[in-house]
C-alpha positions as CSV (number, residue, x, y, z in Angstrom):
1,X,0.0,0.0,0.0
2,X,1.5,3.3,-0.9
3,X,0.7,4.7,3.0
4,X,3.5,1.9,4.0
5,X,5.6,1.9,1.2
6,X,4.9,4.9,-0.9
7,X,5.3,4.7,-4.8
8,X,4.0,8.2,-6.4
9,X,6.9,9.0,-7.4
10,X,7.9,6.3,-10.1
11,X,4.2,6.0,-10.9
12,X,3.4,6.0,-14.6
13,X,-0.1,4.5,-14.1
14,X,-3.7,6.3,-15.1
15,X,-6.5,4.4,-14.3
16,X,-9.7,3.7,-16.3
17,X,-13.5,3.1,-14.1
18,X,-16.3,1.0,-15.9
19,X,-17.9,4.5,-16.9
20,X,-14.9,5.4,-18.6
21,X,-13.6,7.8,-16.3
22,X,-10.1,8.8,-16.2
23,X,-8.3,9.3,-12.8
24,X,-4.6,10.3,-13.2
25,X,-3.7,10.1,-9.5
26,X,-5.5,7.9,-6.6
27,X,-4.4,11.1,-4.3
28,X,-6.9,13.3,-6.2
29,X,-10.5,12.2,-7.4
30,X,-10.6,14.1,-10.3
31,X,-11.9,12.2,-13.4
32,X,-11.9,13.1,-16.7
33,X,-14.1,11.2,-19.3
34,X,-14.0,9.6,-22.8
35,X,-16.4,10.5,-25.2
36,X,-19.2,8.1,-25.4
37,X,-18.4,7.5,-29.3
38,X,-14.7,7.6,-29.8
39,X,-15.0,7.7,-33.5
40,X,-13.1,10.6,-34.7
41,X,-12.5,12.0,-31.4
42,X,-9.0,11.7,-31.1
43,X,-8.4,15.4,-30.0
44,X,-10.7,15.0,-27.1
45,X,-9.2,11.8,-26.1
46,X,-6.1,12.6,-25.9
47,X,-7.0,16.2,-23.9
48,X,-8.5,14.3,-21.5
49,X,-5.3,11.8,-20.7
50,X,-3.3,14.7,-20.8
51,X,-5.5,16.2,-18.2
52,X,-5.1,13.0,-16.3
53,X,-1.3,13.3,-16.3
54,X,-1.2,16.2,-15.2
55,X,-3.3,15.4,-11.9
56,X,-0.6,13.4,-10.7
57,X,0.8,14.0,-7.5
58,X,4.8,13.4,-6.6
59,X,3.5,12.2,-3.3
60,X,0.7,10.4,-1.6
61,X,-1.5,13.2,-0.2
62,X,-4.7,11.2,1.3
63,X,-8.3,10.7,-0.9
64,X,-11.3,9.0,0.2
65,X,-10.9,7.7,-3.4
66,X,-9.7,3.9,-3.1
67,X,-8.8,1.5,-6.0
68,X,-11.7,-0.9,-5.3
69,X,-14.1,1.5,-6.1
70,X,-12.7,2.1,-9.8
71,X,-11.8,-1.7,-10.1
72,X,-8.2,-1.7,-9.0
């Protein structure tokens, strides 16, 4: 668990919910979603990972957001 044993800093992870939400950080519950049709969307796509990048945090900084909840 990264309160033991913390990890943010090497993390290169952004994780996907079933809703297609984009959370860049575990510290932060910010999403950012997907179009519903990705067809031709690539612009808006990509804005939203880049979004999610840039939520992360360079250290663990508390959420009640937990993995199990977006299917980690």
């Amino acid at each position: 668990a990264n309160h033991t044993e913390p990890f943010c800093h090497g993390c290169n992870r952004i994780r996907m919910d079933a809703r297609g939400n984009i959370y860049g950080c575990l510290s932060d519950p910010t999403y950012y979603q997907i179009p519903d049709s990705s067809e031709g969307q690539f612009e808006e796509i990509d804005r939203a990972l880049r979004n999610a990048m840039q939520t992360k945090k360079s250290q663990f900084t508390g959420s009640s957001l937990s993995m199990k909840f977006i299917g980690g």
